[in-house]
C-alpha positions as a Markdown table, in Angstrom:
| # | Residue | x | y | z |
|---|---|---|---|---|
| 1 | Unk | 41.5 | -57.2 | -23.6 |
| 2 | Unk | 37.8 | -56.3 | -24.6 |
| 3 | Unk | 37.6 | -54.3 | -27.7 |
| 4 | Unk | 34.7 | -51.5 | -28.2 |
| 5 | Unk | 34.2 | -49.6 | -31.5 |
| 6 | Unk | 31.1 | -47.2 | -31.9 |
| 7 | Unk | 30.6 | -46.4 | -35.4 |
| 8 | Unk | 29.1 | -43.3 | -35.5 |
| 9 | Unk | 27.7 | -40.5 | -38.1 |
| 10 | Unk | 27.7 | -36.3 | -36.8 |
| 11 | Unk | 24.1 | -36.6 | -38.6 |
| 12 | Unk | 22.7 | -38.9 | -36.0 |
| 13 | Unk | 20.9 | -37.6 | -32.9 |
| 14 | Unk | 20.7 | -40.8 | -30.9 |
| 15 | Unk | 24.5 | -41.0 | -32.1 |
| 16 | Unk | 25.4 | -37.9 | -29.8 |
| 17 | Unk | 23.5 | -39.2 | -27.2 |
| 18 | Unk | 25.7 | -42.2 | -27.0 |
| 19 | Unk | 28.4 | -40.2 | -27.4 |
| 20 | Unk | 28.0 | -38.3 | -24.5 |
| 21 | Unk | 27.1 | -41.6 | -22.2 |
| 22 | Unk | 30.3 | -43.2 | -23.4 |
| 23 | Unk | 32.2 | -41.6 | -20.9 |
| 24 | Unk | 30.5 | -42.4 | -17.9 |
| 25 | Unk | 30.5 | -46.4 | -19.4 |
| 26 | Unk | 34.4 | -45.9 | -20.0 |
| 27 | Unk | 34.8 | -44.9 | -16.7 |
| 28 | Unk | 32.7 | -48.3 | -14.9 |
| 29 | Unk | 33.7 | -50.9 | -17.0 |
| 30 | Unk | 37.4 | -49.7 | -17.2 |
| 31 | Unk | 37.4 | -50.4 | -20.8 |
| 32 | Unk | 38.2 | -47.5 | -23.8 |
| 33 | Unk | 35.9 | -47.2 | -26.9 |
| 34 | Unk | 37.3 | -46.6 | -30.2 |
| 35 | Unk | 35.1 | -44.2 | -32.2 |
| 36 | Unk | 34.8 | -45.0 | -36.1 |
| 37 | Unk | 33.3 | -43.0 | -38.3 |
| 38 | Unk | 31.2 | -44.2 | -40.8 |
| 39 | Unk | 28.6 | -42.4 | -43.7 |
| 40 | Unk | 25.4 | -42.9 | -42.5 |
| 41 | Unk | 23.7 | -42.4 | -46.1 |
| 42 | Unk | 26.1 | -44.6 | -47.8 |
| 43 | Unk | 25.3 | -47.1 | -44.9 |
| 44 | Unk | 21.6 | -46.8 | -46.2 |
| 45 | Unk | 22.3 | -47.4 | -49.9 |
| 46 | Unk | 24.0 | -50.3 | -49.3 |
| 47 | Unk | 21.4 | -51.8 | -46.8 |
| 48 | Unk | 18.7 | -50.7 | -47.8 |
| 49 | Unk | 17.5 | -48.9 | -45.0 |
| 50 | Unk | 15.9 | -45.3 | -44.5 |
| 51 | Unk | 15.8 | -43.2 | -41.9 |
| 52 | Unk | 13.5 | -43.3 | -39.2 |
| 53 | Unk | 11.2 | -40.0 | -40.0 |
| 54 | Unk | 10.6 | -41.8 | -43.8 |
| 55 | Unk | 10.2 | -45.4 | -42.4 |
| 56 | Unk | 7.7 | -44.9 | -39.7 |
| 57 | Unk | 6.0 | -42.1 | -41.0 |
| 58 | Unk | 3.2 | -44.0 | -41.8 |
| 59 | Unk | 2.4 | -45.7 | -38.3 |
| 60 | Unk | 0.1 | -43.9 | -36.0 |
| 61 | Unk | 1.6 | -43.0 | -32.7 |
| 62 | Unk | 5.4 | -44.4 | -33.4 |
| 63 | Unk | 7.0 | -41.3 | -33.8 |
| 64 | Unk | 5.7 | -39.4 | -31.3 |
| 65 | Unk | 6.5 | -42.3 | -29.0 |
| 66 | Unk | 10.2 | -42.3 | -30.4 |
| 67 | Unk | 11.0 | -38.4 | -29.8 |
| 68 | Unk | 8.5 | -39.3 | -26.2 |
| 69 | Unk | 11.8 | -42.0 | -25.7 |
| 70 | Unk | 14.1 | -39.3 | -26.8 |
| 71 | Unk | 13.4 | -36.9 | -24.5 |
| 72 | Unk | 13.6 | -39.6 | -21.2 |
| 73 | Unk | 16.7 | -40.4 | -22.2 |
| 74 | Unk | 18.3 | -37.1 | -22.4 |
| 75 | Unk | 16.6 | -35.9 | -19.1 |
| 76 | Unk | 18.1 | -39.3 | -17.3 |
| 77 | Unk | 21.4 | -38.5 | -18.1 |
| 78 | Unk | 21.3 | -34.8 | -18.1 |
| 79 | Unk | 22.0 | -34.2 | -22.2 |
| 80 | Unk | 21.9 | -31.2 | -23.1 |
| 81 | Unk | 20.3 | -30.9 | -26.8 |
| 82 | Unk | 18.9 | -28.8 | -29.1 |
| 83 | Unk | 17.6 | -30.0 | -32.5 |
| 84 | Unk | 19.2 | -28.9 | -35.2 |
| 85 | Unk | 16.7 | -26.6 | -37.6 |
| 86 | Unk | 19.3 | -27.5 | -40.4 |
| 87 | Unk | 18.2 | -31.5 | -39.7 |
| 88 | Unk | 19.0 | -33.7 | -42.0 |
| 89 | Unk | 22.5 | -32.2 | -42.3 |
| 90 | Unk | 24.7 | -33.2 | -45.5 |
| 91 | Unk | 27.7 | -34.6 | -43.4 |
| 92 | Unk | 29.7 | -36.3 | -45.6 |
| 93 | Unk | 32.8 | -33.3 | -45.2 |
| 94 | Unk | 31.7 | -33.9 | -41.5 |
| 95 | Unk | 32.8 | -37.4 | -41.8 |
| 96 | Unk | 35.8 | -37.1 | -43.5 |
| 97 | Unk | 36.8 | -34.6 | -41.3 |
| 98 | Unk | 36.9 | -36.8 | -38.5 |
| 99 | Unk | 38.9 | -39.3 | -40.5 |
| 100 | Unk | 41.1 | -36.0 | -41.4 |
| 101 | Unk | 41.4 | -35.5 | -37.6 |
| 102 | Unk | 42.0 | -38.9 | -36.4 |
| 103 | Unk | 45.4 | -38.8 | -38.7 |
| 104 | Unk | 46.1 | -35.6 | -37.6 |
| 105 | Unk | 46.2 | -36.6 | -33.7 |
| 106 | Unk | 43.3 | -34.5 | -32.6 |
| 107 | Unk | 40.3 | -36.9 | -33.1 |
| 108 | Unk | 38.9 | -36.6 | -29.5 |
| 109 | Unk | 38.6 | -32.5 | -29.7 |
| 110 | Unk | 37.0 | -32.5 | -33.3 |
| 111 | Unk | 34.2 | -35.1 | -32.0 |
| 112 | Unk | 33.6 | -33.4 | -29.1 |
| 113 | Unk | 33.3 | -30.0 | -31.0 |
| 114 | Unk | 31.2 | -31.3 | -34.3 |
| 115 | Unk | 28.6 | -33.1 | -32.1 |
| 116 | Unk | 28.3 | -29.7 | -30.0 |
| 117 | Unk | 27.8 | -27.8 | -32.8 |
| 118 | Unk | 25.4 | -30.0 | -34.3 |
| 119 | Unk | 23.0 | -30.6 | -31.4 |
| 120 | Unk | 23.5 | -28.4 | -28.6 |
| 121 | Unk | 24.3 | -24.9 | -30.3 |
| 122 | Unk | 22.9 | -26.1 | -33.3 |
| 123 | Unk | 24.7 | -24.5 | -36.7 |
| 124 | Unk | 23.9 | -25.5 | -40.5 |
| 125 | Unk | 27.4 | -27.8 | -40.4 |
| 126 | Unk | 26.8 | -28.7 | -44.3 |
| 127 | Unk | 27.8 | -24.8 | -44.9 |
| 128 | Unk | 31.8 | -24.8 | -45.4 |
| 129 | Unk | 32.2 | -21.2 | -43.8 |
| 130 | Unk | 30.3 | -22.5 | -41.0 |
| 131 | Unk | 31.5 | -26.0 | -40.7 |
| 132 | Unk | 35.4 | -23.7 | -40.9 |
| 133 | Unk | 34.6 | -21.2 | -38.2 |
| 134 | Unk | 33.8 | -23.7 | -35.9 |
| 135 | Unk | 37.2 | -25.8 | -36.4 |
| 136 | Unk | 38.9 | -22.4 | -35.6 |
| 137 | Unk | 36.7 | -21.7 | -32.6 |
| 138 | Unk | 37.6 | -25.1 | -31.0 |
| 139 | Unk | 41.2 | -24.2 | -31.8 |
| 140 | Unk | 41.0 | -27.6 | -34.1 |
| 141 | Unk | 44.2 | -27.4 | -37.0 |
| 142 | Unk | 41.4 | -26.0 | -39.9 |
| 143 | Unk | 43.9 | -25.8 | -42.9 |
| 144 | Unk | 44.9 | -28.9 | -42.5 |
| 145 | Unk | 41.4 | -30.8 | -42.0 |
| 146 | Unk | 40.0 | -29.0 | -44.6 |
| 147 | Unk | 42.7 | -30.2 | -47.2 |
| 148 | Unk | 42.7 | -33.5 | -45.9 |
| 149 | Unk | 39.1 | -34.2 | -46.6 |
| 150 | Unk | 39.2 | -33.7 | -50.1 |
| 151 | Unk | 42.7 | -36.0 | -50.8 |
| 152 | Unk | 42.0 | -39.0 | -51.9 |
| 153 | Unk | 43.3 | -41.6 | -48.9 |
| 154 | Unk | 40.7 | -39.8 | -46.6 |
| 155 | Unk | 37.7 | -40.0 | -49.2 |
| 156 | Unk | 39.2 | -43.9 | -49.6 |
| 157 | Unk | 39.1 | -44.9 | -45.5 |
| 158 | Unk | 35.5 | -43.4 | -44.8 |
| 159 | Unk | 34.2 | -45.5 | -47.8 |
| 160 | Unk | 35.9 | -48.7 | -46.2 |
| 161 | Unk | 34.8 | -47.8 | -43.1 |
| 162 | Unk | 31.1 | -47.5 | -44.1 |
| 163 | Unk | 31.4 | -50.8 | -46.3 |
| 164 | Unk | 33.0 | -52.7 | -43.1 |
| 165 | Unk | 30.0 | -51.6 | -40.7 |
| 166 | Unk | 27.5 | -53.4 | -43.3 |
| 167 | Unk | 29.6 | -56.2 | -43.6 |
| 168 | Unk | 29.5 | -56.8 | -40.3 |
| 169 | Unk | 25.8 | -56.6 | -39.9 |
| 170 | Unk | 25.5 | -52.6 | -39.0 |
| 171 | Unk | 22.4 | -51.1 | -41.3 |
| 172 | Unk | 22.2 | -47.6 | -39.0 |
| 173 | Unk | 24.1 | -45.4 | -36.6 |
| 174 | Unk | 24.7 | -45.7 | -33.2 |
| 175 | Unk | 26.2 | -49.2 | -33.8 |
| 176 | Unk | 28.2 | -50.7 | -31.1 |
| 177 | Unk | 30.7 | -53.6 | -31.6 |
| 178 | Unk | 31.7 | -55.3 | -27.9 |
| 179 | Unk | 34.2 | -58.0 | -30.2 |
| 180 | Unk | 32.6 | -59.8 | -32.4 |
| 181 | Unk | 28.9 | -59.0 | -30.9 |
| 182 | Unk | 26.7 | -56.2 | -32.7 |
| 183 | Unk | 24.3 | -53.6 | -30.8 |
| 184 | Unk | 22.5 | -51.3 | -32.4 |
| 185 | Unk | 20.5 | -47.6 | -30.7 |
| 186 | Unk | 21.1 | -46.2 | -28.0 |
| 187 | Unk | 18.8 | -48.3 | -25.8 |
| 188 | Unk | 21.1 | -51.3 | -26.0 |
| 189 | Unk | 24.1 | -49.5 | -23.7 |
| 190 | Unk | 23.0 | -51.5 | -21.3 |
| 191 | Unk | 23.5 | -54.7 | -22.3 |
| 192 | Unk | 26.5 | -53.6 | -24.6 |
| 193 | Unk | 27.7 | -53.4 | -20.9 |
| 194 | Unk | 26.6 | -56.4 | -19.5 |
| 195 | Unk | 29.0 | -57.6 | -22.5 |
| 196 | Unk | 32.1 | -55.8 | -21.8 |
| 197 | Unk | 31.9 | -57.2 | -18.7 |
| 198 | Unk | 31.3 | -60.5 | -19.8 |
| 199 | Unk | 34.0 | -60.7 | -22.0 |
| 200 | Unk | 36.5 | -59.0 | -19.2 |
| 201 | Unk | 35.4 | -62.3 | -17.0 |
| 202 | Unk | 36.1 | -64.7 | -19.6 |
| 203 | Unk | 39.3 | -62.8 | -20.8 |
């Protein structure tokens, strides 16, 4: 048994693009990945960290060469994406709404349907009548998300969430766990791979 948890924030682009690779390394290895949601601002407080447009700003070239990386990547695996003119999006109701959905058995559609309206029909997600349309449009249980994310066991679990990926090591999102091994971006898949299927030979 090989256990895979991707920690994960809405407000992340390289965070959908792992999401929508996921599938395809699911399907090869043979192994699931849990997805845990985690608040990728608190995850900065309490590391210290900033995001990449404020950290590199100041080095000639490395941008460029990031959104240069960016854009391989998608066309290799055929991602659609679109950035979002809203960027850097507020997700903190984001967040707990996919703690709000996980409890409420319907996890899987409200990923699939956040991350689509974030980056490939991009929407301004950090407006409530906006981030509510689109849990009616995916047919997602609204009411009860939205009242969810404001009680306090859902506020409680993304906090301990966000202060157990620093704990063990995590200081950004996409953040893979293959057991007790840390990867971090989206250009460590493949040897977050070559893990999983380590660990199933040893297992």
């Amino acid at each position: 048994m090989v256990d895979v948890a991707f920690y994960y924030d809405f407000g992340s682009p390289n965070a959908y693009l792992v999401h929508c690779v996921l599938p395809a390394l699911e399907a090869r290895t043979g192994v699931g990945v849990t997805y845990v949601p985690v608040l990728l601002g608190g995850l900065f407080k309490l590391t210290g960290n900033q995001a990449p447009g404020t950290a590199f700003a100041h080095i000639k070239g490395k941008l460029a060469y990031e959104q240069l990386e960016f854009n391989r990547f998608c066309l290799r695996h055929g991602i659609a994406f679109q950035m979002n003119p809203y960027f850097p999006v507020n997700t903190l109701n984001l967040m707990r709404g996919a703690i709000a959905a996980q409890q409420l058995g319907c996890g899987e559609d409200y990923i699939r349907s956040i991350f689509i309206a974030m980056w490939q029909e991009p929407r301004n997600m950090a407006d409530p009548e906006i981030f509510s349309a689109t849990l009616k449009t995916a047919r997602l249980p609204a009411d009860a998300i939205l009242t969810a994310i404001s009680g306090s066991e859902v506020k409680a679990q993304l906090q301990r969430n966000t202060e157990a990926a620093a704990q063990l090591g995590m200081f950004g999102s996409p953040s893979l766990m293959v057991g007790n091994e840390l990867f971090f971006g989206k250009e460590r898949l493949g040897q977050v791979e070559e893990e999983i299927n380590r660990q199933l030979r040893t297992s």
